[in-house]
C-alpha positions as a Markdown table, in Angstrom:
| # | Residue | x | y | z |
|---|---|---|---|---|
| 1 | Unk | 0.0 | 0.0 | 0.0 |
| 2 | Unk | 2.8 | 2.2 | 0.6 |
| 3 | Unk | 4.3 | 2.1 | -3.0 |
| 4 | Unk | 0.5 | 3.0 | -4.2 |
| 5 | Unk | 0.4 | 6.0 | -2.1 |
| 6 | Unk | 3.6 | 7.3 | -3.1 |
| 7 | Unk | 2.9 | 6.4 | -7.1 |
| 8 | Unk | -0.5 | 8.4 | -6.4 |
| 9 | Unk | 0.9 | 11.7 | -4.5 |
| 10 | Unk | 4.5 | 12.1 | -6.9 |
| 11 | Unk | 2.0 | 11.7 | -10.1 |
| 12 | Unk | -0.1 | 14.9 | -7.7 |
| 13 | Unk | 2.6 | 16.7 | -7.5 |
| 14 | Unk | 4.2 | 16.5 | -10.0 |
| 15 | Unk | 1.5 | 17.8 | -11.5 |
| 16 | Unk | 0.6 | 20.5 | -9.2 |
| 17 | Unk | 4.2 | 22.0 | -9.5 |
| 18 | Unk | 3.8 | 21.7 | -13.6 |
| 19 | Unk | 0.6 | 23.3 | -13.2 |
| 20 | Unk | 1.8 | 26.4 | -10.9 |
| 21 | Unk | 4.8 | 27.1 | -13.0 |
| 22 | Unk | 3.0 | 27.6 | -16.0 |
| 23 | Unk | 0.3 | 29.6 | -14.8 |
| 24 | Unk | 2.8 | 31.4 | -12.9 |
| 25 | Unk | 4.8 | 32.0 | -15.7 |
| 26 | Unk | 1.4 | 33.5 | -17.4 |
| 27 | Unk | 0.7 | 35.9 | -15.5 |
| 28 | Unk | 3.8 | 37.2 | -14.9 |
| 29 | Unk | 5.0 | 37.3 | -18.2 |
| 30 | Unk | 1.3 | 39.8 | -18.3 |
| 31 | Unk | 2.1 | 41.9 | -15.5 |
| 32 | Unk | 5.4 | 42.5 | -16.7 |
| 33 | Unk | 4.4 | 43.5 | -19.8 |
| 34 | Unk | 1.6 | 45.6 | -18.4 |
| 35 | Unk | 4.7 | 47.3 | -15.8 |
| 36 | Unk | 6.8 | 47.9 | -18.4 |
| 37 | Unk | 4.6 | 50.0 | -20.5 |
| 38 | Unk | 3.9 | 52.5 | -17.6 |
| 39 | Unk | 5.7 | 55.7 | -18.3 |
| 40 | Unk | 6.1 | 56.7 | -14.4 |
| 41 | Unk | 8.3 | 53.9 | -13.1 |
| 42 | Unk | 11.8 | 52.5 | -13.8 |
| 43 | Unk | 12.2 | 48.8 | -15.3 |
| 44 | Unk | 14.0 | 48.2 | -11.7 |
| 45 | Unk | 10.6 | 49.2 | -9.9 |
| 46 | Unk | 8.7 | 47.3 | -11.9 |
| 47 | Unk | 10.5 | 43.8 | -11.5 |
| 48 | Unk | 10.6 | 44.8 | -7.1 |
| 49 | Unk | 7.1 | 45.6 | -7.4 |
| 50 | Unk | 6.3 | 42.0 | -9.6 |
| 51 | Unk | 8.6 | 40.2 | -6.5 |
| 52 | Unk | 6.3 | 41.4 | -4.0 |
| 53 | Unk | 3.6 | 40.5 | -5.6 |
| 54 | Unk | 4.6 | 37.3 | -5.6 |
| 55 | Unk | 2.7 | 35.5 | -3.0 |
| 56 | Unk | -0.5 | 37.5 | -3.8 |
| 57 | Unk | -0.1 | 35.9 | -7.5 |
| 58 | Unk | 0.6 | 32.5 | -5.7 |
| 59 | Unk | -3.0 | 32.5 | -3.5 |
| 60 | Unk | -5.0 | 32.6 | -7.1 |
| 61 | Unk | -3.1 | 29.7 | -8.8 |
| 62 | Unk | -2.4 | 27.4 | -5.8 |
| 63 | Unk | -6.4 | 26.6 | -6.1 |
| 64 | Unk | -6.7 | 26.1 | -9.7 |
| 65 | Unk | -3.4 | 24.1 | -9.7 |
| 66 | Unk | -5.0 | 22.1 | -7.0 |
| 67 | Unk | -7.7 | 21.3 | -9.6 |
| 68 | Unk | -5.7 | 20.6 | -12.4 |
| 69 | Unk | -2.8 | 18.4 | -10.6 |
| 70 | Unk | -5.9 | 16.0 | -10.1 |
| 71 | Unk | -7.1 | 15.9 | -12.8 |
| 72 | Unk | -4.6 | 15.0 | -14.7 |
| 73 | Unk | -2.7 | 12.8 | -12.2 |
| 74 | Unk | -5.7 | 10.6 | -12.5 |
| 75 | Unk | -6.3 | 10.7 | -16.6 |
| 76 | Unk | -2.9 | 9.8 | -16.6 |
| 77 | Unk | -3.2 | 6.6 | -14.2 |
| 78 | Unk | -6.1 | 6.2 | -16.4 |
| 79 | Unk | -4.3 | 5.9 | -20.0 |
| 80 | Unk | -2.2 | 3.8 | -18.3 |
| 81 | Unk | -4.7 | 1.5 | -16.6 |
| 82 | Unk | -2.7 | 1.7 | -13.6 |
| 83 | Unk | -5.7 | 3.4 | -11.8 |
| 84 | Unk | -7.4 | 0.3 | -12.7 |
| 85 | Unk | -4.8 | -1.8 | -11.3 |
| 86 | Unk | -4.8 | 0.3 | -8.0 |
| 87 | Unk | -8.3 | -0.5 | -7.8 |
| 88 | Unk | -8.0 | -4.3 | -8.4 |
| 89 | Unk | -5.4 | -4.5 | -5.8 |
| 90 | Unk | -7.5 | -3.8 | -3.1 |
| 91 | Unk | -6.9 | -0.2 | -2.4 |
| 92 | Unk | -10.1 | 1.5 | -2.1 |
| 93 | Unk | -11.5 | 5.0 | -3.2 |
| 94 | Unk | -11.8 | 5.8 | -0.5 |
| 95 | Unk | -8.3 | 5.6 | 0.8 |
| 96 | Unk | -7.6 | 7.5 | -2.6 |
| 97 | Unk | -9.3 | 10.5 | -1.9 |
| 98 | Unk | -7.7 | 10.5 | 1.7 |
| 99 | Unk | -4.3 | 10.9 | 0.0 |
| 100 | Unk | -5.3 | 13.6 | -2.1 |
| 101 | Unk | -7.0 | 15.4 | 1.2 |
| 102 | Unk | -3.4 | 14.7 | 2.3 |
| 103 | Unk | -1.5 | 16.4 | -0.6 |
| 104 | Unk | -4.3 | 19.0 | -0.7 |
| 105 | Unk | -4.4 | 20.0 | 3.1 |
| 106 | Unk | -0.2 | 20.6 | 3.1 |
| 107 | Unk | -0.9 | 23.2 | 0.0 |
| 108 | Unk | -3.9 | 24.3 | 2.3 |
| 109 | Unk | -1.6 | 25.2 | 4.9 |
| 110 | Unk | 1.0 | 27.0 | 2.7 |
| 111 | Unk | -1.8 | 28.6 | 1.2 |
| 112 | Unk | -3.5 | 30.3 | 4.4 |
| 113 | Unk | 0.5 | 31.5 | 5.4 |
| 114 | Unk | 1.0 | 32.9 | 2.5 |
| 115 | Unk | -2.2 | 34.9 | 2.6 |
| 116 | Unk | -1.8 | 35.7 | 6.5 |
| 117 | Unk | 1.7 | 36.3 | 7.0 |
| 118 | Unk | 4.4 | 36.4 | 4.0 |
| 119 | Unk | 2.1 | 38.4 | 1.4 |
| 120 | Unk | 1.1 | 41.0 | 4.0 |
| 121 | Unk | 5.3 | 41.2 | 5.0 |
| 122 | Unk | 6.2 | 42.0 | 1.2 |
| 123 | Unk | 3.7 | 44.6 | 0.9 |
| 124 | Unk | 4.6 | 46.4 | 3.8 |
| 125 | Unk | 7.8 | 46.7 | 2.6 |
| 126 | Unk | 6.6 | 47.7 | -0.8 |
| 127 | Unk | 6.7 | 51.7 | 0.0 |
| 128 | Unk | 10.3 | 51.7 | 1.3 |
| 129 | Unk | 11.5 | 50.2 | -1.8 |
| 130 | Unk | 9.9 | 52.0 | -3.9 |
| 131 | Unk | 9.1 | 55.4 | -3.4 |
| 132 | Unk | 5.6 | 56.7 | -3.9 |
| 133 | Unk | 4.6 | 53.5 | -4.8 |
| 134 | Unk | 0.9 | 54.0 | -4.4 |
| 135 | Unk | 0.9 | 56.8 | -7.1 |
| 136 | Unk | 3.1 | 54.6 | -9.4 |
| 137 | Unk | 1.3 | 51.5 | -9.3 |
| 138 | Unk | -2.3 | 52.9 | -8.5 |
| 139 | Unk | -3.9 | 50.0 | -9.9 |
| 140 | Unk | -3.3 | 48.2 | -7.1 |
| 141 | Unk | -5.9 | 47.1 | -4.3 |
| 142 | Unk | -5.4 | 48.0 | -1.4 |
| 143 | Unk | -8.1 | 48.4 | 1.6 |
| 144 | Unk | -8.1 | 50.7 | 4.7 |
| 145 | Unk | -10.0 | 53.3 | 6.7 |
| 146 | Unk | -9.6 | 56.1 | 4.3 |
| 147 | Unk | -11.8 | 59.2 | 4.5 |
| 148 | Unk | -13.5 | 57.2 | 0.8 |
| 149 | Unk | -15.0 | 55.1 | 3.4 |
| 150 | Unk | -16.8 | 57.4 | 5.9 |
| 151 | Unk | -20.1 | 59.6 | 4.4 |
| 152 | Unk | -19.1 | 62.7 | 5.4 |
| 153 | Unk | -16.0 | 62.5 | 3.4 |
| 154 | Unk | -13.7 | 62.9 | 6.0 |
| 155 | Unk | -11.6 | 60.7 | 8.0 |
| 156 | Unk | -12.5 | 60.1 | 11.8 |
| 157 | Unk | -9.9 | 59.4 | 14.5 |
| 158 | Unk | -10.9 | 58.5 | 17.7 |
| 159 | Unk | -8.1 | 59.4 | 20.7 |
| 160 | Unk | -7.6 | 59.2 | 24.5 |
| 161 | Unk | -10.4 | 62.0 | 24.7 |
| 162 | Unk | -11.1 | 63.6 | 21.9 |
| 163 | Unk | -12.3 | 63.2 | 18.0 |
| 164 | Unk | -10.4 | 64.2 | 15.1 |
| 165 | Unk | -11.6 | 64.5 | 11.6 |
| 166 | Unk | -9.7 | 65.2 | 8.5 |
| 167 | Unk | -9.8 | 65.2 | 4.6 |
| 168 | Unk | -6.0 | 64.1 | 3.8 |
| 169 | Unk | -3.0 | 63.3 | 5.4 |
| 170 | Unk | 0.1 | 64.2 | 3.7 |
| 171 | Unk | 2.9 | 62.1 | 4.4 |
| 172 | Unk | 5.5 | 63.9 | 2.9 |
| 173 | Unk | 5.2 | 67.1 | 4.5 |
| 174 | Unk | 4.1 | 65.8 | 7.6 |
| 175 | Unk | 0.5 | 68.4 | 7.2 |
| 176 | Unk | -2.9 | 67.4 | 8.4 |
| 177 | Unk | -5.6 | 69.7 | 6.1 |
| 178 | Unk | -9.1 | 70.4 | 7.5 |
| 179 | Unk | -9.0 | 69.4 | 10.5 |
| 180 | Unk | -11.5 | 69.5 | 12.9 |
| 181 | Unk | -10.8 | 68.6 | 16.7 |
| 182 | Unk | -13.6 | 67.7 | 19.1 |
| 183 | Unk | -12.4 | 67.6 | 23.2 |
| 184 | Unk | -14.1 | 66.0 | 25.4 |
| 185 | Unk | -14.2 | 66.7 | 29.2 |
| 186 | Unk | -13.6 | 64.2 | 32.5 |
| 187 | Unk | -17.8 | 63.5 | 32.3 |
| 188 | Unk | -17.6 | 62.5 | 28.5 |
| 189 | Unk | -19.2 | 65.8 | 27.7 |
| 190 | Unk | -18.3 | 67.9 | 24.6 |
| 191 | Unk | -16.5 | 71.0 | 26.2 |
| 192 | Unk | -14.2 | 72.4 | 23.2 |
| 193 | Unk | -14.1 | 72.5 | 19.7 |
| 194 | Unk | -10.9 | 73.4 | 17.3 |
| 195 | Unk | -11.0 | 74.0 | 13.6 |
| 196 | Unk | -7.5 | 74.6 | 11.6 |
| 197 | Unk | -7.8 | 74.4 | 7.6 |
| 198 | Unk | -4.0 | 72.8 | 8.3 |
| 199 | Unk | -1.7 | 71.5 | 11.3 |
| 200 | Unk | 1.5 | 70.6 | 10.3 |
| 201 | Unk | 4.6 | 69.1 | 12.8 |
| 202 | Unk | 7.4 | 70.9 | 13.7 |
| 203 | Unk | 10.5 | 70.1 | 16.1 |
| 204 | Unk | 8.3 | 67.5 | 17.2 |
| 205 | Unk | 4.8 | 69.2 | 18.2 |
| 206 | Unk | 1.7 | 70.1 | 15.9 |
| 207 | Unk | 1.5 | 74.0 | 15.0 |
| 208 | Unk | -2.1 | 75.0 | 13.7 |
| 209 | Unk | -2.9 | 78.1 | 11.2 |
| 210 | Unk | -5.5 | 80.2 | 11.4 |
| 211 | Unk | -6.9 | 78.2 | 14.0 |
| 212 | Unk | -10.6 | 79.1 | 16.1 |
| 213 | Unk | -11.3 | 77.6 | 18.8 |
| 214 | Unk | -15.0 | 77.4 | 20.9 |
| 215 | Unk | -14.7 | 76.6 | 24.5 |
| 216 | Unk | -16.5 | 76.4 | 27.5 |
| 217 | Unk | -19.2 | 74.5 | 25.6 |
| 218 | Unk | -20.4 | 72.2 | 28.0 |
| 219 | Unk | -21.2 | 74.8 | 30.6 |
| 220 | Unk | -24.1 | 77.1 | 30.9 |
| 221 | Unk | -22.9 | 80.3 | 29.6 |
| 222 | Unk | -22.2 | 81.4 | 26.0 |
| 223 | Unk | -18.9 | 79.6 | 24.5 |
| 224 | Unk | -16.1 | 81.6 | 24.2 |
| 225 | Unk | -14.1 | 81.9 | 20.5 |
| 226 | Unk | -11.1 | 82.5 | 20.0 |
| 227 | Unk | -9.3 | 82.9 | 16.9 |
| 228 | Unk | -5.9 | 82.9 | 16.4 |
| 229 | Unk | -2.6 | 82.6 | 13.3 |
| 230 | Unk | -0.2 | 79.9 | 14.5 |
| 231 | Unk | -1.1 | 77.9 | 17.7 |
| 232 | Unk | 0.2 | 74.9 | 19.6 |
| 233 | Unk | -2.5 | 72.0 | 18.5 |
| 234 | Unk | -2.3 | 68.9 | 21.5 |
| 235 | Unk | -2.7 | 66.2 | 19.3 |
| 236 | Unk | -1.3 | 62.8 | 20.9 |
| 237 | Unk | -0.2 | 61.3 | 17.9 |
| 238 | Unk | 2.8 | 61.1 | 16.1 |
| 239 | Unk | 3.2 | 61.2 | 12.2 |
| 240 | Unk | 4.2 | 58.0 | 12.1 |
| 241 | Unk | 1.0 | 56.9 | 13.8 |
| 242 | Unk | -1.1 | 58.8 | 11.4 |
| 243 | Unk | 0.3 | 57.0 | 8.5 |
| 244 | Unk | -0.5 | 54.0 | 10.2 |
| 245 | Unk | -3.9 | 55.2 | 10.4 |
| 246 | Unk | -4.5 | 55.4 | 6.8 |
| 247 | Unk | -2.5 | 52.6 | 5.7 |
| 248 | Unk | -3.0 | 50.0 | 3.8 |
| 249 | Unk | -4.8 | 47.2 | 5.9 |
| 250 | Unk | -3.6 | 44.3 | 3.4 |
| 251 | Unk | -0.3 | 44.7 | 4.6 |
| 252 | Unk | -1.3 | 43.5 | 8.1 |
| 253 | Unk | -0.9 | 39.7 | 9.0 |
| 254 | Unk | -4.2 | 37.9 | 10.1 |
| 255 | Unk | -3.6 | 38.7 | 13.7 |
| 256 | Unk | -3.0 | 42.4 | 13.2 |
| 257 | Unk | -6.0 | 42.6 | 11.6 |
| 258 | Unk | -8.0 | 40.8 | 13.4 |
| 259 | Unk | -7.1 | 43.4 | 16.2 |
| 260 | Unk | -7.5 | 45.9 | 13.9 |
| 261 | Unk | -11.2 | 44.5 | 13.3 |
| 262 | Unk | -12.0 | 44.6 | 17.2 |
| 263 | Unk | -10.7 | 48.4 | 17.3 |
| 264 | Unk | -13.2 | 49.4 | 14.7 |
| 265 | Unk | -16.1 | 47.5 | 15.7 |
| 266 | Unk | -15.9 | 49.1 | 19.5 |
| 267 | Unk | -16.0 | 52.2 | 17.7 |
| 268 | Unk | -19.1 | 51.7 | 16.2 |
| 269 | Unk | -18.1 | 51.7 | 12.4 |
| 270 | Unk | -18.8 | 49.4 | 9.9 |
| 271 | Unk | -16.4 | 46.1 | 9.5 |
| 272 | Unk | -18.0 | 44.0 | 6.7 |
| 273 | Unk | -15.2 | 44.8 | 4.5 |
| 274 | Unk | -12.2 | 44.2 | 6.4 |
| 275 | Unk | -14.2 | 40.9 | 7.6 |
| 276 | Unk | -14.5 | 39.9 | 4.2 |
| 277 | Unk | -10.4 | 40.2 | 3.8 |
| 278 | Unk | -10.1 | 38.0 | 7.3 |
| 279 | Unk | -12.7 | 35.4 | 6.1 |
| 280 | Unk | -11.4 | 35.2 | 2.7 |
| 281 | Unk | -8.1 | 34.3 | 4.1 |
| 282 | Unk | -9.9 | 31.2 | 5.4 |
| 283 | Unk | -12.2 | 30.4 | 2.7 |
| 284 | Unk | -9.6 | 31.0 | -0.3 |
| 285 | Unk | -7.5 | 28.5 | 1.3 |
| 286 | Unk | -10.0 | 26.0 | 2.0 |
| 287 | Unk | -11.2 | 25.9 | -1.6 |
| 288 | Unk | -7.7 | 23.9 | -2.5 |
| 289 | Unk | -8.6 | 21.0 | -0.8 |
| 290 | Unk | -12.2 | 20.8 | -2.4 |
| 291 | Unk | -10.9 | 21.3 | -5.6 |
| 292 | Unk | -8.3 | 18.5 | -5.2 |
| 293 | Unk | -11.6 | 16.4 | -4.6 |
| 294 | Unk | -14.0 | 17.6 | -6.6 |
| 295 | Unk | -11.6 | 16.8 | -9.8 |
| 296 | Unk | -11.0 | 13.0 | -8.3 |
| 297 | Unk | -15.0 | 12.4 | -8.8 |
| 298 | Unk | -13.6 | 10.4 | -12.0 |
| 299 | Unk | -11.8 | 7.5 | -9.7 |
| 300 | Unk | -15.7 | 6.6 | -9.8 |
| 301 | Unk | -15.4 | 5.3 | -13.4 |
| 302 | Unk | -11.9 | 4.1 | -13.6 |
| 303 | Unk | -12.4 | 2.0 | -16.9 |
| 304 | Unk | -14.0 | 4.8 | -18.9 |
| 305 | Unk | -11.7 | 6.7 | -21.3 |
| 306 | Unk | -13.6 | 8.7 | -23.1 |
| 307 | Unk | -12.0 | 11.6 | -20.5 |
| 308 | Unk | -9.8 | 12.4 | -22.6 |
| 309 | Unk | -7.4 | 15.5 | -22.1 |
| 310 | Unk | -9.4 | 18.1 | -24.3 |
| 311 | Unk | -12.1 | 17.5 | -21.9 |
| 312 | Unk | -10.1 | 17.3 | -19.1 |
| 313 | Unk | -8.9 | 21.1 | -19.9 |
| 314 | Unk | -12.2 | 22.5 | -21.2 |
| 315 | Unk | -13.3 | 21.0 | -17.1 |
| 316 | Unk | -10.4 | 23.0 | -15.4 |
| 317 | Unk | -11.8 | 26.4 | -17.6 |
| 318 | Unk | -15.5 | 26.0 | -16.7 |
| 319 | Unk | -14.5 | 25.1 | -12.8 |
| 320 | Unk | -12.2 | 28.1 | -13.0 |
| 321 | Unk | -14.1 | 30.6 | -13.9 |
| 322 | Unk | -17.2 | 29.7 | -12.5 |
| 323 | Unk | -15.3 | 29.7 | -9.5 |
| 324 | Unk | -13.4 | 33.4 | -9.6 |
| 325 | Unk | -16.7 | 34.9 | -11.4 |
| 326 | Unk | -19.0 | 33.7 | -8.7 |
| 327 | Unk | -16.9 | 34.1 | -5.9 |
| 328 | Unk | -15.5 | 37.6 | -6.9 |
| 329 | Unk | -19.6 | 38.8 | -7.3 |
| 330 | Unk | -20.0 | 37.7 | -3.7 |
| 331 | Unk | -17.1 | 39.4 | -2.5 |
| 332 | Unk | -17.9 | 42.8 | -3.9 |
| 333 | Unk | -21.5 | 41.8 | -2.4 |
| 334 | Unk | -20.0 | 41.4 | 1.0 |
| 335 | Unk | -17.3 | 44.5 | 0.6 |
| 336 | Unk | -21.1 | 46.4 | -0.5 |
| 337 | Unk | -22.3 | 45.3 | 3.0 |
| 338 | Unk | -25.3 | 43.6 | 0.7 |
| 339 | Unk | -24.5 | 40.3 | 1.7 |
| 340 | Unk | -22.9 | 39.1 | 5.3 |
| 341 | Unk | -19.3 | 38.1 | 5.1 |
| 342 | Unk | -19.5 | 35.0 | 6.2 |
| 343 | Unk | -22.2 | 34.0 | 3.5 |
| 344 | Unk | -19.8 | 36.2 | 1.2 |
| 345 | Unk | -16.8 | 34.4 | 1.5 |
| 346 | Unk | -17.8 | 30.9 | 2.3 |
| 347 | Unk | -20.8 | 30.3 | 0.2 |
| 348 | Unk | -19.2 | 28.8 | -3.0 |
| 349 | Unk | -16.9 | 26.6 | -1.0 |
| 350 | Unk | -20.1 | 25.4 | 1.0 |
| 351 | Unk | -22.0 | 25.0 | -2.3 |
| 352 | Unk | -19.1 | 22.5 | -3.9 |
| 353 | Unk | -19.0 | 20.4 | -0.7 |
| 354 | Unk | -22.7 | 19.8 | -1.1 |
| 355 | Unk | -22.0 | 18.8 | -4.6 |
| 356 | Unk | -19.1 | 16.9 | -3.3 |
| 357 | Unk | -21.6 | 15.4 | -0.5 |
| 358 | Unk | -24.3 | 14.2 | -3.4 |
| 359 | Unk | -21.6 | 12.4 | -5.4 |
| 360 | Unk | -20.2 | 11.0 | -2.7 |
| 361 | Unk | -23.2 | 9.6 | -1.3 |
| 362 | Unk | -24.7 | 8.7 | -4.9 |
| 363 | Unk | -21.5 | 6.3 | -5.4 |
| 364 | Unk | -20.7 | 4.8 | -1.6 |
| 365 | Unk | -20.6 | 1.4 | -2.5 |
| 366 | Unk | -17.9 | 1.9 | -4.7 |
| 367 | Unk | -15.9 | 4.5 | -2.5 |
| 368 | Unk | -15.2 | 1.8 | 0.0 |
């Protein structure tokens, strides 16, 4: 039993690793391309930017290959009437379909840390090696609290005790523009109010210009104004924490951001989104192990040769992009707080294990 089991994973992945190659080598050989006929960045920032990119390229492939190294592992065994052998010698389906949960389950598991941990690490490090990298390469999705995200069309910051709102944050210069401060008191009662059209930091506290201010406001006589041209502002943070503020949540590993999901959801706003990014991490990884099995369904008729590789390859198409169509629809859905994210991310996985479930159950007998 041994020497079938390692016949039947080195023909899996042997295929799986043919399979990512060339589908790697597609895409890249696209994205270069597409890099290299952008006018705003060097050939040098195009190749760092396609490295990084890497295991984000990797996460789509890894469940199509999954599909295909099964596929074809087993039309292979099946030319060669080896599967038929395997069969005949007493090792069941079902034990077949065990090894391929096997060989899935360890891309599974590569999968989920590449999604969690290594992709978020390269793109974190994406802005230091190349600069302005967001501008350059603004096709690229990224997700975060920006002020895109907020109906008023500013950016809302909640600190120690007080609220700050803001249209842009410039990195660069260090400037906060439009700002709009809100202090609380000791009670939780709105006692001052500070409105600068820009803050900027210098020698390592924030100077406001043109800055009015309303206090007194939670006490019973009129608030008092004051207006005034440059002024210390006391905001707490730093500019390094205000970048972190409007960064890019996709470059935060699935603990970070899971953190980063409790923050916001004590404050009140609205998570489906970055829920969606956590669960997908999940679900996009799970999906490798039921497409291993879902292509195996053939072990069912291992005499029948009329799969031949034409249909074999129009199968991997139709599963493909049923998959990505379906599944990218529901995510927008879920990013669209139109559908939960749960039911956005783990609805087409669900719906091929209850596939899986019916042909499973409509051919027992012979799986044993």
């Amino acid at each position: 039993m041994g020497i079938i089991r390692k016949l039947i994973l080195k023909e899996w992945f042997r295929f799986f690793i043919g399979s990512v190659v060339s589908l790697f080598l597609l895409v890249s050989v696209a994205n270069l391309i597409s890099g290299f006929l952008r006018g705003n960045v060097t050939a040098t920032e195009v190749m760092i930017n396609h490295f990084i990119e890497i295991p984000g390229y990797l996460n789509k492939i890894f469940p199509v290959s999954c599909l295909m190294a099964s596929l074809f592992s087993i039309n292979k065994l099946k030319t060669r009437s080896e599967l038929t052998a395997i069969f005949a010698s007493g090792y069941s389906r079902k034990n077949y379909i065990i090894d391929l949960m096997f060989a899935s389950l360890i891309v599974t598991i590569i999968q989920f840390l590449m999604s969690s941990y290594v992709s978020p690490f390269f793109k974190s490090h994406r802005e230091t090696l190349i600069s302005e990298s967001t501008h350059k390469f603004n096709n690229l999705k990224s997700q975060g609290l920006r002020s895109s995200t907020i109906g008023s069309g500013k950016m809302w910051y909640k600190s120690e005790d007080y609220f700050i709102s803001f249209t842009n944050y410039n990195q660069i210069k260090r400037e906060l523009y439009d700002v709009t401060i809100y202090k609380l008191s000791v009670d939780h009662y709105l006692e001052e109010i500070q409105a600068v059209d820009k803050i900027f930091w210098e020698k390592g506290i924030w100077i406001g210009k043109d800055l009015i201010r309303l206090d007194d406001l939670n006490q019973k006589s009129f608030p008092k104004a004051d207006n005034s041209k440059n002024n210390i502002v006391n905001l707490y943070e730093t500019p390094e924490e205000l970048r972190q503020i409007e960064a890019d949540i996709t470059v935060l590993n699935i603990v970070k951001l899971w953190e980063y999901i409790k923050q916001l959801r004590s404050s009140g706003i609205n998570i489906n989104e970055y829920l969606v990014l956590f669960y997908d991490k999940f679900a996009n990884s799970i999906i490798c192990i039921i497409f291993a099995i879902l292509a195996s369904v053939s072990i069912f008729n291992p005499n029948r040769r009329s799969s031949s590789f034409g249909k074999n390859i129009a199968s991997v198409f139709f599963f493909t992009i049923l998959y990505w169509l379906v599944y990218s629809y529901l995510i927008e859905l879920g990013n669209n707080s139109k559908v939960i994210p749960v039911a956005a991310t783990f609805s087409v996985p669900l719906s091929f294990t209850i596939i899986l479930m019916f042909i499973f159950s409509k051919n027992r007998k012979l799986s044993k």
